[in-house]
SEDREN-839710 format. One record per residue (C-alpha): residue in one letter; x, y, z. Coordinates in pm, 1 decimal. Layout:
N
<r a; <X; Y; Z>>
...
***
This chain:
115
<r x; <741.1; 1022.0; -3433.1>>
<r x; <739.9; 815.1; -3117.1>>
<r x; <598.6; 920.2; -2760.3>>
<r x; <649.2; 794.9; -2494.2>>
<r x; <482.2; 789.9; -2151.7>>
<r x; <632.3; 677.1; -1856.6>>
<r x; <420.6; 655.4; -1584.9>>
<r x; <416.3; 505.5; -1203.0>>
<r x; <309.5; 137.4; -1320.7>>
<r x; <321.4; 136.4; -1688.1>>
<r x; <504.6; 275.0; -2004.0>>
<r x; <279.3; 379.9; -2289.1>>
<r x; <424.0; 437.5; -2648.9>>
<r x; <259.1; 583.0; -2996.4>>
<r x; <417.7; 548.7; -3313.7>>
<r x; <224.1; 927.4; -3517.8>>
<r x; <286.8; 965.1; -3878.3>>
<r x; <280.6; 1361.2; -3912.9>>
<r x; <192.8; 1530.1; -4193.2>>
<r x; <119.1; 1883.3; -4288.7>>
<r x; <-264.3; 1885.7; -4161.8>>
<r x; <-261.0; 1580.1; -4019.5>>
<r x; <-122.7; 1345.9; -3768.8>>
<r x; <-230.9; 954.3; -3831.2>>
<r x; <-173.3; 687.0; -3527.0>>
<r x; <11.4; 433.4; -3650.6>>
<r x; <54.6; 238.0; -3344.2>>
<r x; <-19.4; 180.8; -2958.7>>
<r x; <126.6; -44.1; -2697.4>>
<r x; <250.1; -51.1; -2350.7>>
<r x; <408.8; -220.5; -2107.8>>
<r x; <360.5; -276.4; -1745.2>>
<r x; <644.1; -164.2; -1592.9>>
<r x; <721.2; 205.6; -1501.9>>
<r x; <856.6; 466.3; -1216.2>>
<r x; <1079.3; 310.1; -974.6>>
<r x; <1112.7; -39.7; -1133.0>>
<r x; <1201.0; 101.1; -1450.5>>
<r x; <1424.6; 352.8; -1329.2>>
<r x; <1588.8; 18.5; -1097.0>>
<r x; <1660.9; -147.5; -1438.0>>
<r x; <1789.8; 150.0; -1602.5>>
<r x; <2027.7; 204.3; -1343.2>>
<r x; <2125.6; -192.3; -1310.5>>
<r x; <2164.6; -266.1; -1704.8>>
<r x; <2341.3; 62.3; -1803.9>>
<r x; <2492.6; 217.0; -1516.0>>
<r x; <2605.4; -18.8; -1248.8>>
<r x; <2848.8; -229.9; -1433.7>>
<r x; <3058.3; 109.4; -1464.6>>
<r x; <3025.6; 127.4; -1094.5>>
<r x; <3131.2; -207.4; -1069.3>>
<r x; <2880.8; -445.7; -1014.6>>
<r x; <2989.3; -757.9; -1158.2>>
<r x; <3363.6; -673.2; -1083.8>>
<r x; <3557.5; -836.3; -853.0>>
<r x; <3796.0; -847.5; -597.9>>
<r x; <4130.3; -1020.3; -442.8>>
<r x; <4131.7; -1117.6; -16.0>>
<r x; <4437.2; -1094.6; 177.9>>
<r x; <4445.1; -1464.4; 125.0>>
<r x; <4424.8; -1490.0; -242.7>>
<r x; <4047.1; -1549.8; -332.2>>
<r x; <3895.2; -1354.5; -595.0>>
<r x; <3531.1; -1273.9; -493.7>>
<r x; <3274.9; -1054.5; -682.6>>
<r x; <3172.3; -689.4; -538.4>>
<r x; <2916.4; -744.6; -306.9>>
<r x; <2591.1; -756.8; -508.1>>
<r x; <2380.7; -524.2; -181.6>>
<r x; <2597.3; -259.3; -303.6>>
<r x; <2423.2; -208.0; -632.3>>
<r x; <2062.4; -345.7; -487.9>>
<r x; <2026.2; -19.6; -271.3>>
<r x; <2199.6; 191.8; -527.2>>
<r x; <1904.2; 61.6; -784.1>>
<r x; <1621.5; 227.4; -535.8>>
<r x; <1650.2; 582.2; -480.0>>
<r x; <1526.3; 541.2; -113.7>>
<r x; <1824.5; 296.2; -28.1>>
<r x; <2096.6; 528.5; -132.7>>
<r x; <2133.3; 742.0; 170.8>>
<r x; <2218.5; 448.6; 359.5>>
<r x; <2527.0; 370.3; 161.1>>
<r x; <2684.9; 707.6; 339.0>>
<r x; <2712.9; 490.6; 661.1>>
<r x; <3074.8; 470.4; 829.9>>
<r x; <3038.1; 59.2; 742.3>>
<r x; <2961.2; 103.6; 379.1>>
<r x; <3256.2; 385.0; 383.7>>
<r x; <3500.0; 127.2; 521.7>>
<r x; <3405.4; -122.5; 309.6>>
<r x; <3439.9; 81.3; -21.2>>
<r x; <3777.8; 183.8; 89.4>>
<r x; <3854.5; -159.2; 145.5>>
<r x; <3729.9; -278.7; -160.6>>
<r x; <3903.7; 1.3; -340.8>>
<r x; <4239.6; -127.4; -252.0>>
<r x; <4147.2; -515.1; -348.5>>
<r x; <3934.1; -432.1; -667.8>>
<r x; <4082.5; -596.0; -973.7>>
<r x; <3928.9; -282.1; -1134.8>>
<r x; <3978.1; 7.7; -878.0>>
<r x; <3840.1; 263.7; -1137.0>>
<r x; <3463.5; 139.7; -1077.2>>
<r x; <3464.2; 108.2; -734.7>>
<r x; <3636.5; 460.9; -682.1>>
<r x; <3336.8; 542.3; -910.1>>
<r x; <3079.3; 409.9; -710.6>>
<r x; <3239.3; 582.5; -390.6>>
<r x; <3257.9; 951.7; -604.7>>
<r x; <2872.6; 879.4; -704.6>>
<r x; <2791.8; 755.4; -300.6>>
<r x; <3027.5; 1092.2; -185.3>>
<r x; <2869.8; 1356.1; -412.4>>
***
């Protein structure tokens, strides 16, 4: 069995062989990273790229540009995200929306911004 202990500054893990009477530790380790950092690279590894980051986006004259990377810096820290409801970041979305090579993640990252 493995447990696993996430904490605010490190991740702890045991490896326990069970057996009827008896549970023997097989193995301990850890890791220092935890709580908000971890939850950051959760969120940037498995999540944003369906929200778009790393997509990109066509200008009225022709460039293709990636999604601005702020976007997905603020979504990453759970204090930043209220700030994305501003009018500005609304605008931009909408903008962005309509340029996006890939529409689909950005009109995610506006439902997950929205709701």
């Amino acid at each position: 069995m493995l447990i696993a202990d996430f904490g605010g500054g490190t991740s702890e893990f045991s490896i326990v062989r069970l057996a009827p009477a008896r549970a023997e530790i097989v193995g301990v380790d850890g890791v220092a990273i935890a709580g908000d950092a971890f939850d950051g690279r959760l969120i940037r590894h498995l999540a944003a790229p369906g929200l778009g980051l790393g997509a990109e986006y066509r200008t009225a004259f022709g460039r293709v540009l990636p999604i601005p990377a702020w976007l997905y810096e603020r979504v990453e820290r759970w204090d930043q995200l209220s700030f994305l409801k501003s009018r500005e970041t609304t605008e931009l979305l909408s903008r962005l929306r309509h340029e996006a090579l890939e529409p689909e993640l950005i009109e995610a990252l506006q439902h997950l911004i929205d709701d």
